[in-house]
Structures are given as C-alpha cells and as structure tokens.
C-alpha positions as CSV (number, residue, x, y, z in Angstrom):
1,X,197.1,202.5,116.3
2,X,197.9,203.8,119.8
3,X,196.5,207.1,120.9
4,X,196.0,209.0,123.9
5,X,192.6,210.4,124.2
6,X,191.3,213.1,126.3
7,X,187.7,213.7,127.9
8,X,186.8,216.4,130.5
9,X,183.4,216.4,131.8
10,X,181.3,218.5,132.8
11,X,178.3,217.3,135.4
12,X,175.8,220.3,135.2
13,X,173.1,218.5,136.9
14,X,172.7,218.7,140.6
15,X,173.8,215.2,141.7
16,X,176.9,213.3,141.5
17,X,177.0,211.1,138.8
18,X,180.2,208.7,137.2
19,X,181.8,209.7,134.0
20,X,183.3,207.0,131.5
21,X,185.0,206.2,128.7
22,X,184.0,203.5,127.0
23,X,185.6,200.9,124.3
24,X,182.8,198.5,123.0
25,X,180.9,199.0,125.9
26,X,183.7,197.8,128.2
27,X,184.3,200.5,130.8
28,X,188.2,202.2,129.9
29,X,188.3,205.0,132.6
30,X,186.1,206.2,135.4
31,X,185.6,209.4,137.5
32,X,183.1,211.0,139.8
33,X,181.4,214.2,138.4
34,X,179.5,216.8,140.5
35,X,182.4,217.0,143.9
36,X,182.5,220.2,143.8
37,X,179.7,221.8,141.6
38,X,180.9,223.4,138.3
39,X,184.1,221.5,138.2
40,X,185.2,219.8,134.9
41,X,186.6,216.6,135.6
42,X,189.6,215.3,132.6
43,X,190.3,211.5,132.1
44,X,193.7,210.8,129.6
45,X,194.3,207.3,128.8
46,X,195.7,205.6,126.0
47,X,194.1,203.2,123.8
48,X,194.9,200.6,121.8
49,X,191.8,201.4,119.3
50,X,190.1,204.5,118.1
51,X,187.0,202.8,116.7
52,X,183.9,201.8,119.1
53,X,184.7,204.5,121.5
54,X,182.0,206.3,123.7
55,X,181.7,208.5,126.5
56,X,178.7,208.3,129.4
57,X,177.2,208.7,132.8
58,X,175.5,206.8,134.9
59,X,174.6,206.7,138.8
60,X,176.5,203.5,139.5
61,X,180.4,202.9,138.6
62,X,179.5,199.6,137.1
63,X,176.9,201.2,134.4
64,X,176.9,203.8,132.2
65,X,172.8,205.1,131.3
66,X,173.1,207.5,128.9
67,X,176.0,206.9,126.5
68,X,177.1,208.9,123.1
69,X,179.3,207.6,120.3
70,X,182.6,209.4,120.0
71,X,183.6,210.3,116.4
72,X,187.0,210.3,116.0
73,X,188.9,212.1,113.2
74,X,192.4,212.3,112.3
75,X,194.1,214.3,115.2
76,X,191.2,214.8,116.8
77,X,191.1,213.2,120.8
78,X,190.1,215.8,122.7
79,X,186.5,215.9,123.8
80,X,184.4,217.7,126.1
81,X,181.3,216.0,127.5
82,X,178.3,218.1,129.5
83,X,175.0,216.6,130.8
84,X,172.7,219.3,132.2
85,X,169.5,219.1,134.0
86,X,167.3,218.9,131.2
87,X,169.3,215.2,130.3
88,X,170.9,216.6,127.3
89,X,174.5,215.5,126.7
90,X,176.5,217.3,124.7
91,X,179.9,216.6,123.3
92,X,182.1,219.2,121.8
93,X,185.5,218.8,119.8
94,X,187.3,221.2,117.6
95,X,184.0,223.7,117.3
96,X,181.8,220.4,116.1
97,X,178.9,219.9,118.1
98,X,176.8,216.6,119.1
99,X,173.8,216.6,120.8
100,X,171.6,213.9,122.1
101,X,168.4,215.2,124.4
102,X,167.3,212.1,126.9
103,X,165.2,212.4,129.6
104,X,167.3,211.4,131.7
105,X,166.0,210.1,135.5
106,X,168.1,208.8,138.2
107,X,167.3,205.0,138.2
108,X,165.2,205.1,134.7
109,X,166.1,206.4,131.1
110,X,163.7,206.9,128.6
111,X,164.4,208.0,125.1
C-alpha cells in the first residue's frame, strides 16, 4: 500500500544536524536541520511500505545516530520529530506522544 508520509523536524539543539526518514534502516529522504535556528524543516515522500519506518539525526548525511520507530496507524502520516539539547527526541502525531531520552554527543551516543 502506497502512502505519502509527512515529517517536519524540528532541530532544537545548537548545531546543524541531518534529518531522515528511514525504511529498514535504508535512508528514504534527507534534509539539513538547524539553517536558520527555530525553523521546522518538512520532508513528503511516498512509500511503497508503511511498516519498518523510522525517523533520525545524525551529524553526517550517510548515518543516522539516534533513530525512533515510527508507529503508523490507519490515516495517520503525519509526524513531527524534535531533538533538543538535552538528546531527547520526541515524536508527536495526532496528540500521541513518544519520547526517547539519549544522551546524545556529537561523534558518540550512549544510551
């Protein structure tokens, strides 16, 4: 089943850091957070499959360091995705709330 999913992200740390949307760890879409500070940055793109997808950020555009599984539910695609200075990410969709607290370093993650 084809679907077109939507993820803005928000960067709230202080350094610019990749966004992506990933399907079984394959990279689907990219962008570059943290441009212009407080900006949300949106990725659309269709996929094939709504299982196995995840959103994350990393400091290269090959990797993504901190990653969160994206539960998808009947009509829901739209997501929003903040990391903050602390390395909490946080994804929010339709009042439903996931969070996932990493400390989060630039080079090193540790859970």
């Amino acid at each position: 089943m084809s679907a077109k999913v939507t993820v803005t992200f928000i960067n709230k740390t202080d350094k610019p850091m990749f966004a992506f949307l990933l399907h079984e760890k394959q990279i689907v879409a990219l962008t570059l957070t943290q441009i212009f500070p407080g900006s949300a940055y949106r990725l659309n793109e269709s996929v094939e499959n709504l299982e196995n997808l995840s959103v994350g950020f990393g400091q290269s555009w090959s990797n993504a360091e901190l990653e969160m599984q994206l539960d998808i539910k009947r009509g829901i695609t739209d997501f929003n995705v903040a990391l903050d200075n602390e390395g909490a990410m946080e994804i929010i969709s339709n009042g439903e709330t996931k969070l996932k607290r990493k400390h989060y370093f630039y080079r090193e993650a540790f859970c």
